[in-house]
C-alpha positions as CSV (number, residue, x, y, z in Angstrom):
1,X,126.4,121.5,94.5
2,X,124.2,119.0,92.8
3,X,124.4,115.5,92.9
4,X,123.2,113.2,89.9
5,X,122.9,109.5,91.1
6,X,122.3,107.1,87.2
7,X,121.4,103.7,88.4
8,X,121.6,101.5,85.5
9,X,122.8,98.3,83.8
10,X,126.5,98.5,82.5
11,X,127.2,100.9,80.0
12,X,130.1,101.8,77.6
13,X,132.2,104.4,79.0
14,X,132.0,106.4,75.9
15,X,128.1,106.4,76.5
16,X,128.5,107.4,80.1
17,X,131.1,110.3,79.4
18,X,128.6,112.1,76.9
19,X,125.6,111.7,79.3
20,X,127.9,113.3,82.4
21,X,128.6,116.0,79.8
22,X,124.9,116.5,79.1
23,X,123.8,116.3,82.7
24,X,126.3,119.0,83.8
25,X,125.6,121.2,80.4
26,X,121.8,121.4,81.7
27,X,122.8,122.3,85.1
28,X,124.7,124.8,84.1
29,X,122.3,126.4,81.9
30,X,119.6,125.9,84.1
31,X,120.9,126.8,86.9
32,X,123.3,129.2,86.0
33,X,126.2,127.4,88.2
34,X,129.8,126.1,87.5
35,X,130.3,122.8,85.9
36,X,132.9,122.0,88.3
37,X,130.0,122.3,90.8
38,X,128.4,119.1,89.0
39,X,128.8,116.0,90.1
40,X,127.5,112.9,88.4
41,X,127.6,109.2,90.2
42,X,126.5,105.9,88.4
43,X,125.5,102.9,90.0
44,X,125.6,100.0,87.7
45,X,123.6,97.0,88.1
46,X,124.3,93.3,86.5
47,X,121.5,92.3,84.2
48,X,121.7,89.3,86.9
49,X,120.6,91.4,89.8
50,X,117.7,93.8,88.0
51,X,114.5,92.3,87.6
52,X,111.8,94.1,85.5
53,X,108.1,93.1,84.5
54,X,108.3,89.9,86.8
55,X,111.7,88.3,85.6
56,X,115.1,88.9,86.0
57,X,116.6,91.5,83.4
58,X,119.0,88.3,82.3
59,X,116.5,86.1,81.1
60,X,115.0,88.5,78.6
């Protein structure tokens, strides 16, 4: 069974429902499996705790 892992900043649910429903469409075409097979974690980071390009994610 796959196992997607998103690690991102906090997203709108709405947002993160259509991107588990893209992720498990291309496994299943791709790979020719179940959907219920899929599974799709996120990890969400505060803008607090990511730093990017030398500064923290916050201060941009």
């Amino acid at each position: 069974m796959p196992v997607v892992t998103v690690l991102q900043g906090p997203r709108d649910i709405e947002l993160k429902r259509d991107l588990v429903t893209r992720i498990t469409d291309s496994f299943v075409e791709s790979y020719n499996i179940p959907a219920e097979t899929v599974q799709v974690w996120f990890t969400e980071v505060p803008a607090d705790s990511w730093g990017a390009a030398g500064k923290l994610t916050a201060d941009s």
